[in-house]
N, C-alpha and C positions, 0 to 999 in steps of 0.2 A: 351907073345909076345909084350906086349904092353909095356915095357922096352925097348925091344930093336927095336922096333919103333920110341920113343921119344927120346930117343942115336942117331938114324937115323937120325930124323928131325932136329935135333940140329947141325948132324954135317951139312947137307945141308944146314942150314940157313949159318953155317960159311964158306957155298963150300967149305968144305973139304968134295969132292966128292967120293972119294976113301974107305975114314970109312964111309962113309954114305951108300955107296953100300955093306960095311961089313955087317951093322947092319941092314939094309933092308931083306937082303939075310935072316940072321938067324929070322928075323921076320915072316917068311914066310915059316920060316920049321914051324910051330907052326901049327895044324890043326884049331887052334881055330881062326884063322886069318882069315875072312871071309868079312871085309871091302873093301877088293881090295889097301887100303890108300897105303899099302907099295911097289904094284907093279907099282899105279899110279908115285911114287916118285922116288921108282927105275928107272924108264922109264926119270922120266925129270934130273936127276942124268945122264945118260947117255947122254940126249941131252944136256945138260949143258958142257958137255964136247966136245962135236962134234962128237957123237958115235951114231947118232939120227936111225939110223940102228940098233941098238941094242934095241931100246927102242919100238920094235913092239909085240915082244911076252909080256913082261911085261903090256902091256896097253891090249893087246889083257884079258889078265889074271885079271885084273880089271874090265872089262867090266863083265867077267862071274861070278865077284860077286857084281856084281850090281853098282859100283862107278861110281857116278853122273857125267852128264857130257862130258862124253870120246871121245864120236864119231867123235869130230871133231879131239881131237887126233891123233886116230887113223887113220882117213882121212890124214893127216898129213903125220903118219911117218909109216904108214904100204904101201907102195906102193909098 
């Protein structure tokens, strides 16, 4: 997973947001994926876009693996 993690982050550094939500996605079918790193990015991938609605279940889904941080996140865009 941790391939296509860093595939991910790369492409969101260059927002191309669209592959980056590819490779997010398939980082996360991996069981072994247990950071939360790729739902936290999937989520701001989404609000990068103006999709910040979308980006509630995803952060919700980093929190329950422990990724530092979130709650204001989530205070954010889970409303």
């Amino acid at each position: 997973y941790t391939h296509f993690e860093n595939v991910a982050i790369s492409y969101y550094t260059m927002q191309d947001f669209p592959r980056a939500i590819q490779y997010f996605t398939k980082a996360m079918a991996y069981q072994s994926e247990q950071t939360g790193k790729s739902e936290f990015f999937l989520a701001m991938c989404y609000v990068a876009q103006g999709k910040g609605n979308l980006a509630c279940d995803p952060l919700k889904k980093a929190k329950q693996k422990g990724y530092p941080n979130i709650d204001s996140y989530i205070q954010q865009y889970c409303k």
